[in-house]
Steps between C-alpha positions, in 0.01 A plus 500: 500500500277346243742288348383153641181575283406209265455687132303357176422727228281356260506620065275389270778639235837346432813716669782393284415714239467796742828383650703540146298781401693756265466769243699652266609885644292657205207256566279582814196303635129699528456341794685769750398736827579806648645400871484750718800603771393314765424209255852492368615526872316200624669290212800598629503468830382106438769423272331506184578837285888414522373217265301713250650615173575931600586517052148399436333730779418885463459720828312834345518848737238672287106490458311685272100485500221677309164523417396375145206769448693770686885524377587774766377282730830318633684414820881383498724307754842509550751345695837523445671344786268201495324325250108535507499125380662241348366325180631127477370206246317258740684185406823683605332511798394150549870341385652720751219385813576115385902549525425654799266220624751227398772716717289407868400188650375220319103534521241307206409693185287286278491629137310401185181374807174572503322548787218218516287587815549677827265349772550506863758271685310115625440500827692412780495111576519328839917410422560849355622785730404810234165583390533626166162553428536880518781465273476563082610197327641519124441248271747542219445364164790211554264403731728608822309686799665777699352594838593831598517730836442806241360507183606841297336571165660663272309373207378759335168699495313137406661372815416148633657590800244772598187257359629254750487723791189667407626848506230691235627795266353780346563714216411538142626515156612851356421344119873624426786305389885581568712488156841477591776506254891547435594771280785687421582891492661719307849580623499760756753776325193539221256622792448833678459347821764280540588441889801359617269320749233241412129618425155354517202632340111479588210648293144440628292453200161475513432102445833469752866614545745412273867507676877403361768396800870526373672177468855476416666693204228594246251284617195552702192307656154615340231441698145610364158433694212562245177264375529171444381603103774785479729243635448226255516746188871627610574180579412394079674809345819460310777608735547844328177619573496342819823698609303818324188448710776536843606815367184634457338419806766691687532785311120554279162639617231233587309587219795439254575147661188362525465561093846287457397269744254444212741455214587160387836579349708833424500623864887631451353705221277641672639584805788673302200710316310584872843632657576712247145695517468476843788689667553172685904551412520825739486239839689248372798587795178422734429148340668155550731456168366359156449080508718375239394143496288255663707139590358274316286268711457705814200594466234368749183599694352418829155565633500742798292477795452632868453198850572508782439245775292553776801383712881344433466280738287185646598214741863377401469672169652831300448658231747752325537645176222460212303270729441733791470831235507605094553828434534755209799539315482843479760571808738176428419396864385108460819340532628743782157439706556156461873525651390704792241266578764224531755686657201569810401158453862391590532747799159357677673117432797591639295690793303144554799294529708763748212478726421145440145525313395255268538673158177409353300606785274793403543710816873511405413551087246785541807742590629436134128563399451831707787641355497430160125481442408895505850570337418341233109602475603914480726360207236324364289820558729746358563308171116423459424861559729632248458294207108595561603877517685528186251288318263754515464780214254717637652833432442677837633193684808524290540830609512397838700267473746672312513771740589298797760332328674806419455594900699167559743544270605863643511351842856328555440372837143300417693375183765360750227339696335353201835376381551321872188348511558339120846394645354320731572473906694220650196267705 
């Protein structure tokens, strides 16, 4: 139905290298997310996940979280028949959505260009049939314009796209970065928890949550939202007291790990010291198992921060993705918001053209906006919300907190709810 459609995607970065990308199966990239069920079933059903690497991807059917000033404090999700998610490197991703592009009809993709200006279309002249002043027109930096019936930004939370239209955000900084890092485990035989079945783990501490998402083999995804200053010191250590600082933050007090987070060197030392006085050993079946390395080179950090635009969508424009919303880390939803906003964004086009609407008309756009808009805002909500609640020490709010947690995780049928809402809902 949409197939006459005239395509251009436009990349300031050079594709080739994304095209050959590659990795050696004991090397993994840091830059990977969790894709949830209906995710993983949208890149299906358009042809894409048949292209993705399965050896390099890790579904997991089990979720542990807990509270980092209240141990007993926990909540656990399983799912045996189905994975919960599915953790994938993103450049496995992206080769397998350009073999999959280069599989459909030719359409323009202009790599390694810079977008130079976006102004409206000139106006319609006495010999011309089409007034494109309404129209965006893309200046590239070869110099070449494109004039387009839609204009969709997915350019990131600086996006031009959404400057162009006018479309204002709001939001703040939470003055937290994400660290993000690949390590690898122990083997599984030497740990009293081994599953057969793949495990993630979340602890809330207070300065933010710390989490590991399995990755093939003995390798896992560490993702770790704290200060930008905590941030840059684990960054700096050597790479044995970097791996000892992981360990500790899942399985010490926060008293005990903000004195390491102190220490310039002999972390491994001391954690080995702390453990042994602190009885930490006894619920080591209920922790993630012990980091064995760092790889070398993995380790990064991001700054974190909550927008949201006032609306997706403006006269012959859409936004998806980081331009249209940023969100916290903390429940591994960015990427899967960002495909559900596309997939809707793709069922209001092909609505448009069935009942022959012209797609950049904004009576015909605002059905992508109404749907995906408030979706995305109680996500938005949610995450802000609980990275607030667990940064919060105040002992009788802990308390609460705790408690209701330990409601939840006694109630199997709310769990399943909470589980289906992270899962996300076909649009």
């Amino acid at each position: 139905m949409t197939s006459h459609l005239k395509l251009a995607l436009i990349e300031s970065q050079d594709l080739n290298p994304a095209r050959a990308w590659q990795l050696p199966s004991d090397s993994f990239c840091n830059r990977a997310s969790s894709l949830t069920p209906n995710s993983v079933f949208f890149l299906s059903r358009i042809g894409v996940w048949p292209h993705v690497d399965v050896s390099r991807v890790q579904p997991y059917h089990h979720m542990r979280v807990w509270d980092g000033l209240d141990p007993s404090s926990a909540i656990s999700f399983s799912s045996a028949a189905s994975p919960i998610a599915t953790m994938t490197e993103n450049p496995n991703l992206q080769r397998a959505l350009l073999q999959r592009l280069a599989e459909l009809a030719p359409f323009s993709i202009f790599d390694s260009t810079k977008v130079a200006a976006i102004e409206d279309g000139p106006s319609k002249s006495p010999e011309e049939v089409l007034d494109l002043s309404s129209y965006p027109s893309i200046t590239l930096s070869s110099g070449k314009k494109i004039t387009a019936r839609l204009l969709v930004g997915a350019d990131g939370v600086s996006s031009r796209v959404r400057t162009y239209a006018g479309i204002p955000t709001r939001g703040w900084d939470y003055e937290r970065h994400g660290l993000v890092a690949t390590l690898r485990l122990v083997d599984s035989a030497h740990h009293p928890s081994s599953h057969a079945l793949a495990v993630a783990y979340q602890r809330f501490l207070p300065s933010g949550p710390i989490a590991l998402l399995a990755m093939p083999g003995n390798y896992t995804t560490l993702v770790w939202s704290t200060t930008p200053e905590k941030a840059a010191k684990l960054k700096s250590l050597a790479s044995g007291d970097f791996v000892a600082m992981v360990n500790a933050a899942f399985r010490l007090g926060n008293v005990d790990l903000e004195y390491m987070s102190r220490l310039d060197s002999g972390h491994g030392e001391e954690l080995a010291w702390r453990t042994s006085v602190t009885g930490v050993k006894e619920n080591e079946a209920q922790m993630p198992r012990i980091v064995q390395s760092v790889q070398e080179g993995s380790t990064a950090s991001f700054p974190l921060r909550y927008r949201q635009a006032d609306s997706y969508v403006s006269s012959r424009v859409a936004l998806v993705g980081d331009a249209a919303h940023t969100v916290h880390p903390l429940a591994g939803q960015g990427l899967n918001m960002g495909l559900t906003d596309v997939q809707s964004l793709a069922k209001t086009i092909e609505y448009t053209v069935k009942y022959g609407g012209d797609i950049g008309d904004e009576i015909y756009l605002e059905r992508y906006n109404r749907e995906m808009w408030m979706q995305n805002n109680r996500m938005l909500g949610v995450t802000d919300k609980l990275h607030k609640l667990y940064g919060v020490g105040w002992g009788p709010l802990v308390g609460i907190r705790s408690l209701g947690l330990k409601m939840v995780d006694q109630m199997d049928p709310v769990k399943d709810w909470l589980m289906k809402q992270a899962g996300g809902t076909t649009p």
